[in-house]
KEMI-909744 format. One record per residue (C-alpha): y negated, z, x negated. Coordinates in steps of 0.05 Angstrom, whole numbers, plus 5000, padded with zeros to 4 digits. Layout:
<rs>
YZX
...
</rs>
This chain:
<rs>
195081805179
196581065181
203580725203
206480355149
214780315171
218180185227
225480445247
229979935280
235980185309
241179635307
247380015296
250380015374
256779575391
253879225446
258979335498
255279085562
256578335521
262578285505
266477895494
260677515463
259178075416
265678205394
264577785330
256677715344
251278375340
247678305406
242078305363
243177655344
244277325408
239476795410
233676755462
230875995457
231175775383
232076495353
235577185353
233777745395
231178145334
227477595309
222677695364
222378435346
221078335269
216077865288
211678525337
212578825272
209778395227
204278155272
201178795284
200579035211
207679445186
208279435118
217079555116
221679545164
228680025162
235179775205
239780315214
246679875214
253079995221
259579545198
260178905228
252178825222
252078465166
248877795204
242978095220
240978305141
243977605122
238877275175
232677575143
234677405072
234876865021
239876295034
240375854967
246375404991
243075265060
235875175021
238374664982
242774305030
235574265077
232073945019
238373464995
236873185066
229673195068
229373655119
222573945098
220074315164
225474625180
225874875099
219775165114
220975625180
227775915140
223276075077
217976455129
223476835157
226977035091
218877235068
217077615130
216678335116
220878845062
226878995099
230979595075
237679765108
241880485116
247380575144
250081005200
256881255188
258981475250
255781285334
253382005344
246481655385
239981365382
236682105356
242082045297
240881375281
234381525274
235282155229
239681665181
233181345160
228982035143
229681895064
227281265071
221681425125
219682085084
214282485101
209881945139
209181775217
213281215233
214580665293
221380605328
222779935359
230179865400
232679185390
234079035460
227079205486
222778565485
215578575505
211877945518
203578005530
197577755498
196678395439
203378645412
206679285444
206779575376
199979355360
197179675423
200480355405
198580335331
190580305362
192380855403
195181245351
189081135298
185681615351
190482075372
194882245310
200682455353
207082205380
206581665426
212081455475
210780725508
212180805590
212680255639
212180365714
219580325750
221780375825
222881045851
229580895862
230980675797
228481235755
235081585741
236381025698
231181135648
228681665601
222181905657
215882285622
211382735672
204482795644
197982755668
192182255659
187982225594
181581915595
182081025591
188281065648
193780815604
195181325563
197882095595
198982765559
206482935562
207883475606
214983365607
221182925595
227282815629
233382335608
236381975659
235182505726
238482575788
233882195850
229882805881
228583165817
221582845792
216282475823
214382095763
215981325755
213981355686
220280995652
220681045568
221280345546
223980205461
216480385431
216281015401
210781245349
213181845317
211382365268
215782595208
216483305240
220983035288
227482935237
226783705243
228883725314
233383135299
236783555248
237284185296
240283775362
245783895387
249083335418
248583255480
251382695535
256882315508
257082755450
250682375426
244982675396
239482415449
232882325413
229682525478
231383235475
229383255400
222682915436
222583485487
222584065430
217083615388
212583705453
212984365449
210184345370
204383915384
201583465439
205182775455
201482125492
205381655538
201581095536
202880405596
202279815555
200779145579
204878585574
211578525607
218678845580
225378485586
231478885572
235578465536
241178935529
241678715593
245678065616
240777975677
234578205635
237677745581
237577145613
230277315644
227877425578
230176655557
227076335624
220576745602
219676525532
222375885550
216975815592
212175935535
215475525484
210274995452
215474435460
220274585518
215375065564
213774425606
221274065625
224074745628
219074985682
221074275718
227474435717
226475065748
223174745801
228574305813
233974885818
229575155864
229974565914
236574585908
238775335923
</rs>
């Protein structure tokens, strides 16, 4: 089985920014010179996804508008010979074949998902959060996508957290599987109470699922919040068939976050072709000064 869609949940109201996101989806805030899901389209594209699926909601219209054609803004680029800048608009409006459903009510993550099972049909998918960005060498989706051509079973990407931190996260207990990186899920637990695991196996916004799981999805009942949590539909899956958590490398910014936010722009910033070098000696300067 090969992956050919991803599912991009971008549906959420983005609370922990407002007011900034009270006319703005957090997915458009802009890290450098681009929006947040930019960065996330572009993991897509690069490792070899054929369509990508946003599950909106109202008041998402920006992001769909981003990734499409813009004739008025076209021609007012070439009227003033802006030719390069043409260009980069014209990539962005060709990048992939974006389809969009929409959920009709915030019943969770494991529901948004489930809005997109006509579209997804009877295929594995990949589920990308738009918040989670992962910066390293080889794509985090392209890393999973090799691990799944072997496996050909659900795949949850995990990221070592502190101890102490772990009741924050959606933990998996597993144990190893030959290579180190990847572990047999043994268990999974969303968000538990300090004392109740020893893992520090945090699930990061990289999921590599299998159609069976709308199934589960269907079946949940909701749970915290009066969500449906995808990790319990997750939990009964495990019990079907075996599921890999697999420690990718590269580093994840949560840019849901306003602190994991603004280290995500300092990172790519860093890394940017034209601003990488005065923005590291700036840096240095603060430094100095604190």
């Amino acid at each position: 089985m090969k992956v050919r869609k991803a599912v991009i949940p971008v549906a959420g109201l983005g609370t922990r920014f407002l007011p900034a996101t009270k006319a703005i989806p957090k997915e458009m805030l802009t890290i450098v010179d681009r929006p947040t899901i930019q960065y996330i389209v572009e993991e897509v594209v690069a490792s070899g996804i054929d369509q990508i699926i946003f599950v909106t909601s109202e008041g998402k219209s920006a992001i769909e508008n981003h990734f499409d054609y813009d004739f008025h803004l076209d021609a007012v680029l070439k009227e003033k010979n802006k030719k390069s800048l043409g260009k980069e608009l014209d990539m962005i409006s060709n990048l992939i074949d974006i389809v969009s459903v929409r959920q009709k009510k915030p019943l969770g993550l494991g529901h948004a998902i489930w809005t997109a099972r006509h579209v997804v049909g009877n295929e594995p998918f990949m589920v990308l959060l738009g918040d989670d960005l992962v910066l390293g060498d080889t794509p985090c989706a392209r890393q999973m996508l090799d691990m799944f051509d072997t496996l050909q079973d659900p795949i949850v990407a995990v990221q070592r957290v502190p101890r102490d931190q772990t009741f924050q996260y959606g933990i998996v207990e597993g144990e190893e599987n030959e290579g180190g990186r990847t572990h047999k899920v043994k268990r999974l637990v969303e968000k538990p109470a300090p004392g109740t695991t020893d893992s520090d196996m945090a699930i990061i916004g990289r999921y590599i699922l299998t159609p069976d799981v709308f199934d589960f999805l269907g079946t949940t009942t909701p749970g915290h919040g009066g969500e449906i949590q995808l990790t319990d539909a997750l939990l009964a899956l495990k019990n079907s068939r075996y599921m890999y958590a697999y420690e990718f490398e590269g580093t994840r910014y949560d840019a849901g976050d306003k602190l994991g936010y603004l280290k995500a722009i300092l990172a790519y910033g860093l890394r940017h072709e034209k601003l990488g070098k005065d923005l590291a000696a700036h840096i240095k300067e603060l430094a100095g000064e604190i």
